[in-house]
N, C-alpha and C positions, 0 to 999 in steps of 0.2 A: 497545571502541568500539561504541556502540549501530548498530545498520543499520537503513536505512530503504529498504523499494521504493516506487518511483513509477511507479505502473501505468496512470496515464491524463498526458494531455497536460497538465504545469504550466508554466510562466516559470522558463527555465534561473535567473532569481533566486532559484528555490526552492531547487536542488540548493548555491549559492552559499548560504545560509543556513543549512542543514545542515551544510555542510562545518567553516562557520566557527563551527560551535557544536560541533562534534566528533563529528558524528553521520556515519557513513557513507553517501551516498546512491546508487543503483541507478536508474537509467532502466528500462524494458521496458516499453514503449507496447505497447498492439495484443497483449495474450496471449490467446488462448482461455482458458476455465474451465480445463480439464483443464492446460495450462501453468502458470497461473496457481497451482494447487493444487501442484504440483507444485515449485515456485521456492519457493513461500513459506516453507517451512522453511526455521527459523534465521535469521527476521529478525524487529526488533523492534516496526519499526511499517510500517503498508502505506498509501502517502498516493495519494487516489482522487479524481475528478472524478464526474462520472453515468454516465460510460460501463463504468467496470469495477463488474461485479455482486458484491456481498462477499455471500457464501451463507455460510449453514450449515455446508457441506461445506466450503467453505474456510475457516473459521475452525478445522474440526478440523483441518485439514491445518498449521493453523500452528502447530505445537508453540512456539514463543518471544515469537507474538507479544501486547505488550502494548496497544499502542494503533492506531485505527484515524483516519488522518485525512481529513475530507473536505472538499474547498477547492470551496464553494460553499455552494447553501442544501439543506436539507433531509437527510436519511437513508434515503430510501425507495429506495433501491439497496442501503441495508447490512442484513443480517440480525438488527434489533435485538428481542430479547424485550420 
């Protein structure tokens, strides 16, 4: 079963949508970087608002993960080349 963390504040509808599409889903609002980097191992996607920073450093830290999502506009929080 694929895992999902949800690192900023989304509509518990979210985690309901995940579920029911078989994907596992993790709350942890409110992590510092260094938490944050630390957790993310062994999950497959990280779903982000503007308040959690997606670095560099943490996309190395996440050894499995595939996708990045982000529920609003722009990308300028995620570290895209």
């Amino acid at each position: 079963m694929p895992k999902v963390l949800i690192a900023d504040e989304l509509s518990l509808r979210a985690v309901e949508i995940f579920r029911a599409r078989g994907v596992e889903a993790d709350v942890a609002t409110g992590l510092d970087p260094a938490e944050l980097r630390r957790r993310i191992a062994g999950y497959d996607g990280l779903a982000v608002r503007s308040a959690t920073k997606v670095t560099a450093a943490l996309l190395a830290a996440a050894d499995a993960l595939k996708v990045v999502g982000r529920a609003g506009i722009g990308v300028d929080n995620i570290d895209v080349p």
